[in-house]
mmCIF file of the C-alpha atoms, coordinates in Angstrom:
data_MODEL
# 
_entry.id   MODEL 
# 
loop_
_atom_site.group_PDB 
_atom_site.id 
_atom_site.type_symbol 
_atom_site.label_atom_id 
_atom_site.label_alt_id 
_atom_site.label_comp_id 
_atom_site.label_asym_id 
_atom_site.label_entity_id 
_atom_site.label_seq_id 
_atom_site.pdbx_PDB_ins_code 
_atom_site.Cartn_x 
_atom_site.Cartn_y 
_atom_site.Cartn_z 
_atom_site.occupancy 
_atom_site.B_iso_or_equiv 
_atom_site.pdbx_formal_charge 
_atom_site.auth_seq_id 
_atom_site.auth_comp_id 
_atom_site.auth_asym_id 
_atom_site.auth_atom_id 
_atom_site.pdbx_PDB_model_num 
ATOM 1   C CA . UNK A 1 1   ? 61.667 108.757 -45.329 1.00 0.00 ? 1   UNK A CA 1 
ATOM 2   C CA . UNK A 1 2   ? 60.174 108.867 -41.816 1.00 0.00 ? 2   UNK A CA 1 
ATOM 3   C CA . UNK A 1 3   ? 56.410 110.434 -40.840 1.00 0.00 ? 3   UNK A CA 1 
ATOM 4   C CA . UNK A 1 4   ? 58.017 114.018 -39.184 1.00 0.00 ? 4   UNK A CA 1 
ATOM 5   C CA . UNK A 1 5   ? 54.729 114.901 -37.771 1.00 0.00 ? 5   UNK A CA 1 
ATOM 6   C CA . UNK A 1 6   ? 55.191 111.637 -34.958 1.00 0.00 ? 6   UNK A CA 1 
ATOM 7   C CA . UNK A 1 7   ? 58.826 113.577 -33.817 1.00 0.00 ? 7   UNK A CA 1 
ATOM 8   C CA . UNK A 1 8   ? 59.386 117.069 -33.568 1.00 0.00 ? 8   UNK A CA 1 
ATOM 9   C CA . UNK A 1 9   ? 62.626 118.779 -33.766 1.00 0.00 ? 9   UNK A CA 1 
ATOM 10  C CA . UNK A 1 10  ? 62.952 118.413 -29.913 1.00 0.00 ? 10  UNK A CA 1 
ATOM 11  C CA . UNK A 1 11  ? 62.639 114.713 -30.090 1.00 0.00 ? 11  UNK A CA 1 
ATOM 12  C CA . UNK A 1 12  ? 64.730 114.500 -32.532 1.00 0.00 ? 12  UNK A CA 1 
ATOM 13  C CA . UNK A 1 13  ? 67.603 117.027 -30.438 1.00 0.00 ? 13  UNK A CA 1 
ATOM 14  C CA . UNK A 1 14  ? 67.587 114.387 -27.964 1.00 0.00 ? 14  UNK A CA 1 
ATOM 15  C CA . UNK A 1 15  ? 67.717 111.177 -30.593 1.00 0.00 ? 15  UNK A CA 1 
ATOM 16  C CA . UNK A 1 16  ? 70.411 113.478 -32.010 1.00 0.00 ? 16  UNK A CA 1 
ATOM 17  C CA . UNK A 1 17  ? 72.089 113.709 -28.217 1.00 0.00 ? 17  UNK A CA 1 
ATOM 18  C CA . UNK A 1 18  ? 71.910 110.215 -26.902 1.00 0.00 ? 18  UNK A CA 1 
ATOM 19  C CA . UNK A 1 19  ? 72.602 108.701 -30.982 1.00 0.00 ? 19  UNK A CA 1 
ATOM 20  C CA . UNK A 1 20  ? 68.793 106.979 -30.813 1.00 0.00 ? 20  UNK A CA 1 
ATOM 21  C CA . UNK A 1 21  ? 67.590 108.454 -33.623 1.00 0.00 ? 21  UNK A CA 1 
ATOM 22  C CA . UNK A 1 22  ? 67.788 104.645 -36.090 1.00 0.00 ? 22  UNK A CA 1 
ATOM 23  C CA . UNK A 1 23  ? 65.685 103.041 -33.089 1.00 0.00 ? 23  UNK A CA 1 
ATOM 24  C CA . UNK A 1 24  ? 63.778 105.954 -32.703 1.00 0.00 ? 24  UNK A CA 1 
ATOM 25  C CA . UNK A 1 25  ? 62.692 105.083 -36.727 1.00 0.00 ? 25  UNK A CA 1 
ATOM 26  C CA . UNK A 1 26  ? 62.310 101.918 -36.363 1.00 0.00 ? 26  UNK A CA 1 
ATOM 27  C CA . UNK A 1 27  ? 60.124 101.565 -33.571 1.00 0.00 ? 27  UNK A CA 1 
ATOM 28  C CA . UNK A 1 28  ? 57.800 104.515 -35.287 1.00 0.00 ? 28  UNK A CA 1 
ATOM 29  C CA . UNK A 1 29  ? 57.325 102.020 -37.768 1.00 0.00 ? 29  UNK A CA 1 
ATOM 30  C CA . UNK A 1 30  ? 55.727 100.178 -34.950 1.00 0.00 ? 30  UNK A CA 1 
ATOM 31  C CA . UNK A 1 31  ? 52.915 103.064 -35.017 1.00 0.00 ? 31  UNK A CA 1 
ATOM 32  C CA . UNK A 1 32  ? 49.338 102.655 -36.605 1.00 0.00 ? 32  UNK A CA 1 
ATOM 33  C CA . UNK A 1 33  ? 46.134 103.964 -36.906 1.00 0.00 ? 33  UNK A CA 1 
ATOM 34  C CA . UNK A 1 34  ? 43.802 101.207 -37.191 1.00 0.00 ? 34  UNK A CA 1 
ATOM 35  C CA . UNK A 1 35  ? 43.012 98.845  -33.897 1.00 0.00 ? 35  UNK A CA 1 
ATOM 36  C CA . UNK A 1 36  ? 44.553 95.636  -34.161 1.00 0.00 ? 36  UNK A CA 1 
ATOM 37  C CA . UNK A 1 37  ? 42.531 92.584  -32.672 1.00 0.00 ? 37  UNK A CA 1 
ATOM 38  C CA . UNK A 1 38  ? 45.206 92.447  -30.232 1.00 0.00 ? 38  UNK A CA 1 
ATOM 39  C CA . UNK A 1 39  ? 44.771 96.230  -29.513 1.00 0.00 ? 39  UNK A CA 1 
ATOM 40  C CA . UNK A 1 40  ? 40.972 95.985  -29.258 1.00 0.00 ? 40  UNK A CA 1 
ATOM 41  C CA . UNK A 1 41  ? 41.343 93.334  -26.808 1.00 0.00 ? 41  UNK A CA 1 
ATOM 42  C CA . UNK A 1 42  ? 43.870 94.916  -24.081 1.00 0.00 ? 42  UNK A CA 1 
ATOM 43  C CA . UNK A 1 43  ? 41.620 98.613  -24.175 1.00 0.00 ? 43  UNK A CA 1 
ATOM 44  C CA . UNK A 1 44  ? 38.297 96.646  -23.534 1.00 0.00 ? 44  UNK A CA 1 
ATOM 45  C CA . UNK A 1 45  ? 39.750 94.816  -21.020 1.00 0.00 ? 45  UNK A CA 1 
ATOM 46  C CA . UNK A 1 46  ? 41.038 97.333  -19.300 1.00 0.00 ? 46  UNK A CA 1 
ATOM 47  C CA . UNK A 1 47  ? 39.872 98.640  -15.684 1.00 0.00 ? 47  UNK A CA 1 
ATOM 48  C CA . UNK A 1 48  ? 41.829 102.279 -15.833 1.00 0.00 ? 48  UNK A CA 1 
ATOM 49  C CA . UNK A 1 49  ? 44.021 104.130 -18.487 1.00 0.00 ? 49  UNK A CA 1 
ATOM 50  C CA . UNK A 1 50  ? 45.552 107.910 -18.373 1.00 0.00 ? 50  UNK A CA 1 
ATOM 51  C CA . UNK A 1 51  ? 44.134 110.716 -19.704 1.00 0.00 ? 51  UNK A CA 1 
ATOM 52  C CA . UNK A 1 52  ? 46.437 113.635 -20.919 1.00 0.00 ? 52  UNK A CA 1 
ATOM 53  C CA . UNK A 1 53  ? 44.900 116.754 -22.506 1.00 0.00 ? 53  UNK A CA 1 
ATOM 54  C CA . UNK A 1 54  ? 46.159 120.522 -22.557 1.00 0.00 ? 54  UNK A CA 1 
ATOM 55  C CA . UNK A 1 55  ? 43.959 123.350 -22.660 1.00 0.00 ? 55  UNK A CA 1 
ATOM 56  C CA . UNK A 1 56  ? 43.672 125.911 -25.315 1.00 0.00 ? 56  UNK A CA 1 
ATOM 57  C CA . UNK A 1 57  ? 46.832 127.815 -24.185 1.00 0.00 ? 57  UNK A CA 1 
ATOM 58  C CA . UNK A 1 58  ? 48.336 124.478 -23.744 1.00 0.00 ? 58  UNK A CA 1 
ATOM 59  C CA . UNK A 1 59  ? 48.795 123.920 -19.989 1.00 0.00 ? 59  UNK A CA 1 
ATOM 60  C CA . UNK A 1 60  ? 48.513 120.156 -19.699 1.00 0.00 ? 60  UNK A CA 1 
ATOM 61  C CA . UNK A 1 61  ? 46.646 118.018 -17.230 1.00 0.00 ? 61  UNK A CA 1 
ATOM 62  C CA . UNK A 1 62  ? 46.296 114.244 -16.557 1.00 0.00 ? 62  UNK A CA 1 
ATOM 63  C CA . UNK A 1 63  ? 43.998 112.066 -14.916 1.00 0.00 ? 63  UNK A CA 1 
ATOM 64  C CA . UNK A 1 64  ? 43.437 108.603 -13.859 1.00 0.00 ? 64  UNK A CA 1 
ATOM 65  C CA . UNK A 1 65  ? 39.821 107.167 -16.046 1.00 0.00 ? 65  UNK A CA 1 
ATOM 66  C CA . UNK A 1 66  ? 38.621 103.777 -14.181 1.00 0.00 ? 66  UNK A CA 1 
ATOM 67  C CA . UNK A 1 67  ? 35.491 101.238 -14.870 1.00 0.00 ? 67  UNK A CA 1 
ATOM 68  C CA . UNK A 1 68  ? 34.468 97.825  -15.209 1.00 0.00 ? 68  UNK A CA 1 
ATOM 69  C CA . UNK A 1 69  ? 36.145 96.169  -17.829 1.00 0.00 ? 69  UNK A CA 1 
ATOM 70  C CA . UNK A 1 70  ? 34.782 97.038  -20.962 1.00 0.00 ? 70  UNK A CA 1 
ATOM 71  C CA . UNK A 1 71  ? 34.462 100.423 -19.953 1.00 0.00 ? 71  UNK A CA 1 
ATOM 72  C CA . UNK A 1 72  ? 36.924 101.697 -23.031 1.00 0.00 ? 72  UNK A CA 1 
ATOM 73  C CA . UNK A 1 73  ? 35.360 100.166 -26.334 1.00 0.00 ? 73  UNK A CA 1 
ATOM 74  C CA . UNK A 1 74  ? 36.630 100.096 -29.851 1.00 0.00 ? 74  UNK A CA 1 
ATOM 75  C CA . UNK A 1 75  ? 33.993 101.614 -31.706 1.00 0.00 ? 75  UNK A CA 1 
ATOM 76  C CA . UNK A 1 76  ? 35.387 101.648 -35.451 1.00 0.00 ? 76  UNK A CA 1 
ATOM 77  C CA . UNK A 1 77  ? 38.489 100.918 -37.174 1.00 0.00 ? 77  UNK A CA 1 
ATOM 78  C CA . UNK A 1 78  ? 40.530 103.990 -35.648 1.00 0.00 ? 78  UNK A CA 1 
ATOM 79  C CA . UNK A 1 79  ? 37.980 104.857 -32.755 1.00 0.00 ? 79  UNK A CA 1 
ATOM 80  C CA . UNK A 1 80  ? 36.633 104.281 -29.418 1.00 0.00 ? 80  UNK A CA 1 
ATOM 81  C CA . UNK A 1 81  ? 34.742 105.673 -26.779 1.00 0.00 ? 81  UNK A CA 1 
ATOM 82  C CA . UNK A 1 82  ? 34.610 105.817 -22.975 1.00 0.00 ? 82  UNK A CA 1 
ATOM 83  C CA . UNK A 1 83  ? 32.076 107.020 -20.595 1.00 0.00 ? 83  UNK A CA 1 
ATOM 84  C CA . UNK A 1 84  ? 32.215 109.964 -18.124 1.00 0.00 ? 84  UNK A CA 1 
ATOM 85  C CA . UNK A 1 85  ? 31.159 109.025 -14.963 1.00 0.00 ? 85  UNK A CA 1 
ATOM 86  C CA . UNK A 1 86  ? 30.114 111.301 -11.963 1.00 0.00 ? 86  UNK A CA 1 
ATOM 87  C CA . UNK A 1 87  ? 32.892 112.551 -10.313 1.00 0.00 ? 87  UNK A CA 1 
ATOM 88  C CA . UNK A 1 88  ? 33.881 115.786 -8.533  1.00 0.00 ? 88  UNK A CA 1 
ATOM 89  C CA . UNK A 1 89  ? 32.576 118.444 -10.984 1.00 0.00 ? 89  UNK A CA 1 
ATOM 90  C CA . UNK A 1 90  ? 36.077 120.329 -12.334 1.00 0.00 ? 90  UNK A CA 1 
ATOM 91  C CA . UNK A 1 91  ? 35.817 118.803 -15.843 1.00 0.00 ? 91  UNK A CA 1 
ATOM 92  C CA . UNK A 1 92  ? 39.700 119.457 -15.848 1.00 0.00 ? 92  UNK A CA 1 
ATOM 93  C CA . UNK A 1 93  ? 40.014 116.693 -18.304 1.00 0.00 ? 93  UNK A CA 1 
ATOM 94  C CA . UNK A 1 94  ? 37.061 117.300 -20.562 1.00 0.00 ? 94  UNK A CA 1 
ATOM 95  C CA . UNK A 1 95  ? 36.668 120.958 -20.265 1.00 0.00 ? 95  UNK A CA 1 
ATOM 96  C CA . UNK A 1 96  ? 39.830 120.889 -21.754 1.00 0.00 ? 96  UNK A CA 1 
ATOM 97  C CA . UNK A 1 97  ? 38.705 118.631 -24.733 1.00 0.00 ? 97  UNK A CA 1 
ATOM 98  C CA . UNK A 1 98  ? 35.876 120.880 -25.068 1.00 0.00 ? 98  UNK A CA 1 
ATOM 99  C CA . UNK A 1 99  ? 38.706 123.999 -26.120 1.00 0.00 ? 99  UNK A CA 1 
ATOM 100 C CA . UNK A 1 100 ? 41.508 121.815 -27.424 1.00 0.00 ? 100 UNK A CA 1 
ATOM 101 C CA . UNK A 1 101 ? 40.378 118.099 -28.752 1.00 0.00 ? 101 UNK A CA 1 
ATOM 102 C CA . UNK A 1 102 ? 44.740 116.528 -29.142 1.00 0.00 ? 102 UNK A CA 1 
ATOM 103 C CA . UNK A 1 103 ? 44.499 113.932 -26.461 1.00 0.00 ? 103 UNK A CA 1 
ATOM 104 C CA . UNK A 1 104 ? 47.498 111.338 -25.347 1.00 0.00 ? 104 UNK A CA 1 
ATOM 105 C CA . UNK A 1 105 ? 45.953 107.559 -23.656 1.00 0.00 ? 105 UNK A CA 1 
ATOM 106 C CA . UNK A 1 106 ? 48.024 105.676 -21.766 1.00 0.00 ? 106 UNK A CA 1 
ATOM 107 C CA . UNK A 1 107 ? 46.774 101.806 -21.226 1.00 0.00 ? 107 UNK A CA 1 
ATOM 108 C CA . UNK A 1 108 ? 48.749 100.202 -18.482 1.00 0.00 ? 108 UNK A CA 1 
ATOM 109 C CA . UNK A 1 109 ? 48.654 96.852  -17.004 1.00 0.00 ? 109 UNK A CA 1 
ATOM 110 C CA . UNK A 1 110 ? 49.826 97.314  -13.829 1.00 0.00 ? 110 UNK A CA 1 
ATOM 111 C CA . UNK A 1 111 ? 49.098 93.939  -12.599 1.00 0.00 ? 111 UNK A CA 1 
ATOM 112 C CA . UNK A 1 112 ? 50.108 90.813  -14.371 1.00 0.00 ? 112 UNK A CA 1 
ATOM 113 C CA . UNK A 1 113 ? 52.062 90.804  -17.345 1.00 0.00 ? 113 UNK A CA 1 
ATOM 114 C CA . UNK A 1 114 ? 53.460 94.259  -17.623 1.00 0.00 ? 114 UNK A CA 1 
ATOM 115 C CA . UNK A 1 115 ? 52.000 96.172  -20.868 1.00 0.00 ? 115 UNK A CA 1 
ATOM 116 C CA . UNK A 1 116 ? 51.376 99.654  -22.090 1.00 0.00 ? 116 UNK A CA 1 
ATOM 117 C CA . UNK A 1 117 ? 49.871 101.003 -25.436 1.00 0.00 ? 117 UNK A CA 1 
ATOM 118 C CA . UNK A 1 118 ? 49.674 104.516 -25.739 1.00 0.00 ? 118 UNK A CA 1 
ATOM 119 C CA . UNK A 1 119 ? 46.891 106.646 -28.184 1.00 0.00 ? 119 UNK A CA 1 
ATOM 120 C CA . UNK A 1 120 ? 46.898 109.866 -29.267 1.00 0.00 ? 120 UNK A CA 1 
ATOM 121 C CA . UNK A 1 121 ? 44.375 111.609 -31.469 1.00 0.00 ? 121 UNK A CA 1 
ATOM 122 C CA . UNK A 1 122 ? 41.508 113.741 -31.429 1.00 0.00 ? 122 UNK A CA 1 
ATOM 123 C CA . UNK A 1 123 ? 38.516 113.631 -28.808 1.00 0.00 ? 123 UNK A CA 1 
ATOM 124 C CA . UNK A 1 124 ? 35.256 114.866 -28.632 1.00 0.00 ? 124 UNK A CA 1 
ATOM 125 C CA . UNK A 1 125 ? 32.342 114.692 -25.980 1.00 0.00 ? 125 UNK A CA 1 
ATOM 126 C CA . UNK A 1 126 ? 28.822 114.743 -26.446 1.00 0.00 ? 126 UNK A CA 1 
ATOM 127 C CA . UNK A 1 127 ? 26.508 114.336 -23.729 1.00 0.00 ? 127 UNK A CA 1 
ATOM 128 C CA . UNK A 1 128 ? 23.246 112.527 -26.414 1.00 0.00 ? 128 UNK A CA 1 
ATOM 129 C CA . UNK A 1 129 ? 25.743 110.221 -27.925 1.00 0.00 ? 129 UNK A CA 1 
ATOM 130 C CA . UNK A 1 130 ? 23.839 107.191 -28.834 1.00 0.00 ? 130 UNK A CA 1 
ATOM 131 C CA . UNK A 1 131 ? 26.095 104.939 -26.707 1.00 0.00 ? 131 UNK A CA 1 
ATOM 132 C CA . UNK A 1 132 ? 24.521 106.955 -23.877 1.00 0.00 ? 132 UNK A CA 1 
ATOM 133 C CA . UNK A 1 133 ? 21.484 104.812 -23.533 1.00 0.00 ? 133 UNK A CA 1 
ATOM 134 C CA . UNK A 1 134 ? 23.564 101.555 -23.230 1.00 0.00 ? 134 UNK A CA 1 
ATOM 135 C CA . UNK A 1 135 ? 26.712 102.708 -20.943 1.00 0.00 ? 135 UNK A CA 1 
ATOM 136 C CA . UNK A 1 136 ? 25.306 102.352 -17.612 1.00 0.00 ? 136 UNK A CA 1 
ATOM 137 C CA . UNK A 1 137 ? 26.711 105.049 -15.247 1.00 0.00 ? 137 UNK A CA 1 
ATOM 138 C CA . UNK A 1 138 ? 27.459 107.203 -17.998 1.00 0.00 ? 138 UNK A CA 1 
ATOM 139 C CA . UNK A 1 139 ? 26.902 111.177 -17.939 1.00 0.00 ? 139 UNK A CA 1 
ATOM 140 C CA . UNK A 1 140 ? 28.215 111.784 -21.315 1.00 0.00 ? 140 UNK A CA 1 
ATOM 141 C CA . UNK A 1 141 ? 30.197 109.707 -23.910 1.00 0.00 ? 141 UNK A CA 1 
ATOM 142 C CA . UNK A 1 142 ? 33.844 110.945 -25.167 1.00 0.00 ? 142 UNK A CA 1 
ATOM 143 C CA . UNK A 1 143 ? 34.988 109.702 -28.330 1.00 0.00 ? 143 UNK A CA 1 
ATOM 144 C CA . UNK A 1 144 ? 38.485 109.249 -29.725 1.00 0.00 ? 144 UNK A CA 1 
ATOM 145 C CA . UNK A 1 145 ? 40.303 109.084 -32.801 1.00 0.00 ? 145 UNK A CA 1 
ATOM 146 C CA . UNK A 1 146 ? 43.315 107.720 -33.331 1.00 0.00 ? 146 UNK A CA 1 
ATOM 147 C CA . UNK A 1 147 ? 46.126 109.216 -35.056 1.00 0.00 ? 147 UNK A CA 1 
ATOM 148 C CA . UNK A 1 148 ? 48.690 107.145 -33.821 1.00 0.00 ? 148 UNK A CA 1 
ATOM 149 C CA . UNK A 1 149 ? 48.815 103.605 -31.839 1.00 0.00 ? 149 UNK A CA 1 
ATOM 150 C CA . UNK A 1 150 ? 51.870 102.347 -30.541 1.00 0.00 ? 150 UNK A CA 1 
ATOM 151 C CA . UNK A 1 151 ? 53.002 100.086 -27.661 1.00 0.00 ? 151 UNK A CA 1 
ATOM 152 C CA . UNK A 1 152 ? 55.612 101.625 -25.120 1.00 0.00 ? 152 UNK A CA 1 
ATOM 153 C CA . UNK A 1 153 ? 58.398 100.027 -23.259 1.00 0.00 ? 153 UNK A CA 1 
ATOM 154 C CA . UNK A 1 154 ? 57.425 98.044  -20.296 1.00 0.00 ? 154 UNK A CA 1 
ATOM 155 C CA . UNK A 1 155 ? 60.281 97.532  -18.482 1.00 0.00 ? 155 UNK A CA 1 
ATOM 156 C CA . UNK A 1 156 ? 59.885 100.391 -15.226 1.00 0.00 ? 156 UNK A CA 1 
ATOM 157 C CA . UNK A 1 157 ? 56.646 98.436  -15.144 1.00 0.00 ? 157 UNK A CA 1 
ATOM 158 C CA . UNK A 1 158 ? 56.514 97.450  -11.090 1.00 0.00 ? 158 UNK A CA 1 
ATOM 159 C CA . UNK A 1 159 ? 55.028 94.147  -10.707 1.00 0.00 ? 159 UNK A CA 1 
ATOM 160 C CA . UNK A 1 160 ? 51.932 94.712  -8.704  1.00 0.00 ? 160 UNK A CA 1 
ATOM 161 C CA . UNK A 1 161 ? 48.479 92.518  -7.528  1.00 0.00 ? 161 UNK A CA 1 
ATOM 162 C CA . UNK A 1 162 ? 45.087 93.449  -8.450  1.00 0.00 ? 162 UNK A CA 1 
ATOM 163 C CA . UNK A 1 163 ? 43.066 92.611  -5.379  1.00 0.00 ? 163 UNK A CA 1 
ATOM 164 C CA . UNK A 1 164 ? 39.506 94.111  -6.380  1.00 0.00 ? 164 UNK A CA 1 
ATOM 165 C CA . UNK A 1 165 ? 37.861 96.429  -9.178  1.00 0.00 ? 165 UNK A CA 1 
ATOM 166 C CA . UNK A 1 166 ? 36.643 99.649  -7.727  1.00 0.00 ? 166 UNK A CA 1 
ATOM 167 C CA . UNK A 1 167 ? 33.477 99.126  -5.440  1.00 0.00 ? 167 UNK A CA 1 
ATOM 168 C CA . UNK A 1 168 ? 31.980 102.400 -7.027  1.00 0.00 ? 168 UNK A CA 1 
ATOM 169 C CA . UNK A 1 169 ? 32.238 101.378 -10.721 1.00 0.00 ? 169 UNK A CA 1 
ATOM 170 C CA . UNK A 1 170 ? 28.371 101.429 -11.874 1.00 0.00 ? 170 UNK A CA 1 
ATOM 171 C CA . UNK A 1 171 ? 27.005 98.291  -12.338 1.00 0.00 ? 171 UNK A CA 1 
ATOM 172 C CA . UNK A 1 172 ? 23.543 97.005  -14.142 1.00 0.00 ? 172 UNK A CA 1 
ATOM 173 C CA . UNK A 1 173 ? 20.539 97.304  -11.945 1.00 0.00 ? 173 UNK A CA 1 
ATOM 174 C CA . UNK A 1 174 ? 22.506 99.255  -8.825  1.00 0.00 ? 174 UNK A CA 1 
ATOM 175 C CA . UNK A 1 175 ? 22.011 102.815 -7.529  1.00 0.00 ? 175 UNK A CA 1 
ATOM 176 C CA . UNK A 1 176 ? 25.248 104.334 -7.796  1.00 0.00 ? 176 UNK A CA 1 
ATOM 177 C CA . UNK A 1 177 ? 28.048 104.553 -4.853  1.00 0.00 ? 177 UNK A CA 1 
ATOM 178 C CA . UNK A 1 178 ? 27.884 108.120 -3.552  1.00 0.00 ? 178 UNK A CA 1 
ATOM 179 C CA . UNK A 1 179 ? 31.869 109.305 -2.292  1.00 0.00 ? 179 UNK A CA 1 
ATOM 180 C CA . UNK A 1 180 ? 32.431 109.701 1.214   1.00 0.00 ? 180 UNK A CA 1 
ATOM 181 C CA . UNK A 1 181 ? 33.579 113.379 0.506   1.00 0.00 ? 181 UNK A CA 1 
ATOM 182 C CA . UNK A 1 182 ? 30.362 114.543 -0.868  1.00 0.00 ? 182 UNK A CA 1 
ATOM 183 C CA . UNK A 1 183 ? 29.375 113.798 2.824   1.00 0.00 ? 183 UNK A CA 1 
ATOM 184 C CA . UNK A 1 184 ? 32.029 116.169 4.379   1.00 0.00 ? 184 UNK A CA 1 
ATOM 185 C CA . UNK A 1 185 ? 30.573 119.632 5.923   1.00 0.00 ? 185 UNK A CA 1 
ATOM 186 C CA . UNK A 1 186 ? 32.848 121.964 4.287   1.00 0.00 ? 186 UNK A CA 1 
ATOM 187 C CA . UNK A 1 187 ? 31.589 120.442 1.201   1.00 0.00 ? 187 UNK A CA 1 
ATOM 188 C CA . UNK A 1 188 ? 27.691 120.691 1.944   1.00 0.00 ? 188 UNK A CA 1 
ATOM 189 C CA . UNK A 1 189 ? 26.881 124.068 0.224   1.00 0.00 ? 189 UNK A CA 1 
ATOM 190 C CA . UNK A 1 190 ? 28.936 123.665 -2.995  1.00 0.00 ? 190 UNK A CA 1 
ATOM 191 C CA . UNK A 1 191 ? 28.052 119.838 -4.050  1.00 0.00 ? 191 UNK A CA 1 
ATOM 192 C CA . UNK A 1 192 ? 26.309 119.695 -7.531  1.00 0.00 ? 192 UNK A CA 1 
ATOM 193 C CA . UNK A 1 193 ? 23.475 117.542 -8.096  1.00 0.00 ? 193 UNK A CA 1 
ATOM 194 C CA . UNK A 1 194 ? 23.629 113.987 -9.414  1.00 0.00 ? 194 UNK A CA 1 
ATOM 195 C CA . UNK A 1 195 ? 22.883 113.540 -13.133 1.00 0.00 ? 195 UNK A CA 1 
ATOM 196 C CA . UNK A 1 196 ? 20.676 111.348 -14.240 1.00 0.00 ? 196 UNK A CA 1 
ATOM 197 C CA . UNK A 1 197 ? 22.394 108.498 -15.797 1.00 0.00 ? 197 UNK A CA 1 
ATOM 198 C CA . UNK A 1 198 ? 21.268 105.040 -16.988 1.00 0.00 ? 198 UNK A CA 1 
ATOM 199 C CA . UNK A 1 199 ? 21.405 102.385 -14.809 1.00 0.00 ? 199 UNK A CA 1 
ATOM 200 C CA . UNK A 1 200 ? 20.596 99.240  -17.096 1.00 0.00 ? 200 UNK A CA 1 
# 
């Protein structure tokens, strides 16, 4: 008996199509929701992961989430958390958490040994969390649980070099890197302030 809340009927039309469907069970078997020591190791050190979310009527965006490693932490046996940092203001991402909290994260290592671990769960974002006051950079804290933790095929993986982490990633003791576009005149009206954040 296989977990039919991990494939719906149109994953299952397309196991059906292309005769995948035995894989298909055995590599859900492959699924958990606890972090693994392994697990807990690739998120935290990550630099950048996906973010997919879908709003309330269930038009979907992604978006690219980057930091210092360690920027993604597993905060309990089925959970972590990662900061928001100041960015352009649209909340596409987390406004959408804020109507519907089903989330999908993609880990990737695009640079060295190819990897990927996907996450899907439940978010939630709160800007007084109490990691707040140790997350430098951070203007609120987002929260996951995991439903279901699984690795993903690597093979489309391109091999690729990491030459530097991103100069505007906030860092202990340092004002924070303001974007060249915030500079831009037809910009100049509009821009939001800066919140406060801490800086460590």
């Amino acid at each position: 008996m296989t977990d039919e809340t991990f494939y719906h009927q149109g994953n299952r039309a397309l196991q059906d199509a292309f005769e995948s469907r035995k894989i298909a069970d055995r590599l859900q078997r492959l699924k958990h929701a606890v972090f693994t020591d392994d697990d807990k190791a690739f998120i935290e050190d990550s630099i950048y992961f996906f973010l997919a979310t879908a709003d309330a009527e269930g038009r979907p965006d992604c978006s690219f989430k980057g930091g210092p490693a360690g920027f993604v932490r597993v905060t309990g046996p089925s959970e972590l958390a990662f900061p928001d940092y100041d960015g352009n203001g649209m909340f596409k991402s987390l406004g959408n958490v804020v109507d519907n909290p089903n989330v999908g994260l993609l880990f990737i290592a695009l640079h060295g040994p190819p990897r990927r671990l996907r996450v899907n769960g439940t978010a939630r974002v709160d800007r007084d969390d109490p990691l707040m006051a140790s997350t430098v950079g951070a203007q609120m804290i987002v929260r996951v649980t995991a439903g279901a933790i699984f690795p993903n095929c690597p093979r489309y993986i391109p091999s690729m070099q990491l030459f530097a982490e991103s100069p505007d990633s906030p860092r202990p003791g340092e004002d924070p890197v303001e974007p060249a576009w915030k500079s831009f005149e037809v910009f100049q009206d509009d821009i939001h302030p800066r919140q406060p954040t801490w800086k460590g």
